[in-house]
C-alpha positions in Angstrom: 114.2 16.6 98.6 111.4 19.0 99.8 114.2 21.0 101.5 116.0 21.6 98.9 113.3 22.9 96.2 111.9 25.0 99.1 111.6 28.6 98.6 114.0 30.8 101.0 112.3 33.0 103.2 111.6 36.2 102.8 113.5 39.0 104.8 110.0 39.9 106.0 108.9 36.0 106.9 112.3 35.8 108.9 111.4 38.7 110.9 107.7 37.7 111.7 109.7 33.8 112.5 112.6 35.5 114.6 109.8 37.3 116.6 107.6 34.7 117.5 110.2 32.9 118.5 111.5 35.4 120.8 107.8 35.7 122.0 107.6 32.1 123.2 111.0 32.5 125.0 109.6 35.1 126.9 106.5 33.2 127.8 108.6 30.5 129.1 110.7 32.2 131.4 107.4 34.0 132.7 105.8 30.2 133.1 110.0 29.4 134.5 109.9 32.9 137.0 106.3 31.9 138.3 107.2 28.4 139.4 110.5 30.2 141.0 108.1 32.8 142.7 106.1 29.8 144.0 108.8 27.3 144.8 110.1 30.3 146.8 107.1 31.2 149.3 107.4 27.6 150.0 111.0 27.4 151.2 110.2 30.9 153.5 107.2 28.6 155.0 109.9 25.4 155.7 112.4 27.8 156.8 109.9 29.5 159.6 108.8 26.7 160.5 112.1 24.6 161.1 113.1 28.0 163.2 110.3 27.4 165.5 110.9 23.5 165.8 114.7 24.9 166.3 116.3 22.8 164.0 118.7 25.3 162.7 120.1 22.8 160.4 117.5 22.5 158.6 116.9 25.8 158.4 120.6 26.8 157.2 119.7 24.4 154.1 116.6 25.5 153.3 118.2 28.8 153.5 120.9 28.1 151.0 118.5 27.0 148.9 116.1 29.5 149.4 119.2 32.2 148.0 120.2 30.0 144.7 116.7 30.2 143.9 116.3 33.8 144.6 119.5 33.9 142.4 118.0 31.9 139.6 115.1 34.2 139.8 117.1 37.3 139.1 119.1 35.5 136.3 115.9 34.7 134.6 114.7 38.4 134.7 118.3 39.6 133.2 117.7 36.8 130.7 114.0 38.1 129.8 115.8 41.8 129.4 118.4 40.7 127.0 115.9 39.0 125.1 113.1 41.9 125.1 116.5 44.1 123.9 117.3 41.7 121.3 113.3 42.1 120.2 113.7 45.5 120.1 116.6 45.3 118.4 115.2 43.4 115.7 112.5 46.1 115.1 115.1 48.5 115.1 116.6 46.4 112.4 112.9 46.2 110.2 112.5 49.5 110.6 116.0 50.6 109.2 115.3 47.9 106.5 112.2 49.4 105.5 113.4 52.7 105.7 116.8 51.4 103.3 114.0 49.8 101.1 111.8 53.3 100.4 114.9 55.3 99.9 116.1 52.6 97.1 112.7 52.5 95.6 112.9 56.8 95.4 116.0 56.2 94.5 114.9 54.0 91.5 111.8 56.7 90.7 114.3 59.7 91.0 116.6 57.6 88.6 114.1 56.8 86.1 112.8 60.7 86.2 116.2 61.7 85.4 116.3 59.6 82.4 112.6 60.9 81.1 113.3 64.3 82.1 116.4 65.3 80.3 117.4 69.0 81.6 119.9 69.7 78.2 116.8 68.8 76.0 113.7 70.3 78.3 115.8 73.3 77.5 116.5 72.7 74.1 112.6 72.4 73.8 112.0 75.2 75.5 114.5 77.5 73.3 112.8 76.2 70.0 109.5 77.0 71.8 110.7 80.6 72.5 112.1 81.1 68.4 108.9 79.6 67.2 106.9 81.8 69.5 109.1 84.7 68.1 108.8 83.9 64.9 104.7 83.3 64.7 104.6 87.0 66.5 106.4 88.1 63.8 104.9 86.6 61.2 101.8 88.4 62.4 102.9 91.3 62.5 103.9 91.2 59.1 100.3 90.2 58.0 98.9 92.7 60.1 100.7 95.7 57.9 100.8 94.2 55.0 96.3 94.0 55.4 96.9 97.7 57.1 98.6 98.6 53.5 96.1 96.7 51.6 93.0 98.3 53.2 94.1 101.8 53.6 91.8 104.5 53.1 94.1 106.6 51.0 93.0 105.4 47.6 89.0 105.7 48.8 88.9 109.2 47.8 89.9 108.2 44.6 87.5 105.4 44.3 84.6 107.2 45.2 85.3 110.1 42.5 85.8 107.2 40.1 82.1 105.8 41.0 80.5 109.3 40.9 82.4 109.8 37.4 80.2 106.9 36.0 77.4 107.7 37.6 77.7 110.5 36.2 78.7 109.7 32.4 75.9 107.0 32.9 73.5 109.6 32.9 75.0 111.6 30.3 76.4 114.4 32.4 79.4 115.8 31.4 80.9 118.0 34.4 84.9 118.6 33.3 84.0 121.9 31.3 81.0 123.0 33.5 82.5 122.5 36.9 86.1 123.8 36.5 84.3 127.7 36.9 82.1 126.5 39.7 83.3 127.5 43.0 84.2 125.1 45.5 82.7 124.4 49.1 85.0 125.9 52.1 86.4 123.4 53.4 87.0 124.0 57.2 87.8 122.1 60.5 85.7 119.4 61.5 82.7 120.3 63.5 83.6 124.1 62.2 80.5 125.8 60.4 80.8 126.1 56.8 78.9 129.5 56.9 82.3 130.9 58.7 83.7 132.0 55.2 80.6 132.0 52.9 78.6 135.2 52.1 75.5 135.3 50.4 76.2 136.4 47.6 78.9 133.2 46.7 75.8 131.2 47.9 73.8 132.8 45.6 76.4 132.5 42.9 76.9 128.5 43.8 73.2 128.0 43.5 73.0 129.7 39.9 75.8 127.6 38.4 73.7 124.8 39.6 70.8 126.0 37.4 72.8 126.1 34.8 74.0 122.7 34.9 
């Protein structure tokens, strides 16, 4: 029963399993290849000395064994490669996974950004930003003339003779009559001297209709 409500394994927790398990493999052909190594010094010390007692059978068996161990030896290295390769291999195989994993999850961000990010409406936003835009610049400039029009200085001429008018009528000073003879002030160019086209006498003349007033 607890086997069967146990949780599967991760991808990640089979890899870390696989790999210690591969680990202790190697560790016991190392332990395996050291008690060859050892096993084999000793056969090479029989052998010599069987050779000087001249007992060459003995030393043709102790040879014999001497190369199936050698042999063993050797297959235990190749079977320490293959399993190093199949290690590595492994790795290989996490890295690919993790690799598979990031571009799926980018894949998933890149998805989801699409959705949010909708190109035919970030444009339609943008062209209703533009009109708008448009339109406010216009509607400025609209208001802009229309206060230009409203504040133009082509009716203060008129105003101000208005004001002087009732000054004038306030004080009881009636210049329609009186000032329709008097002579007018030369108007000239601005920063021009008004003395250009004056004489003395029309000064003298101007200053005498004043008297009169």
């Amino acid at each position: 029963m607890a086997g069967f409500f146990s949780k599967k394994p991760t991808v990640e927790q089979q890899m870390r399993g696989n790999d210690r398990v591969l680990r202790r493999q190697q560790r016991d052909l190392e332990r395996d290849r050291t008690s060859l190594e050892k096993e084999e010094k000793k056969l090479e010390m029989e052998i010599k000395k069987a050779a000087k007692q001249g007992n060459k059978q003995a030393a043709t068996i102790l040879a014999k064994q001497l190369v199936a161990l050698r042999k063993q030896r050797t297959k235990s290295y190749a079977a320490g490669s293959k399993i190093q390769a199949i290690g590595n291999q492994q790795k290989m195989m996490h890295s690919n996974m993790k690799m598979a994993k990031a571009m799926g999850t980018t894949t998933k961000t890149m998805t989801e950004m699409n959705k949010v990010m909708d190109p035919q409406k970030t444009m339609q936003v943008m062209q209703e930003f533009e009109k708008q835009s448009t339109k406010m610049g216009m509607t400025e400039e609209m208001i802009n003339d229309t206060l230009d029009d409203i504040l133009a200085e082509s009716g203060d001429e008129e105003e101000e003779d208005a004001i002087v008018n009732q000054v004038l009528d306030e004080i009881g000073i009636e210049i329609t009559d009186k000032m329709v003879n008097a002579p007018s002030a030369a108007r000239g160019r601005i920063g021009e001297s008004s003395k250009a086209g004056v004489s003395d006498s029309s000064i003298e003349q101007q200053l005498a209709a004043l008297k009169d007033l």
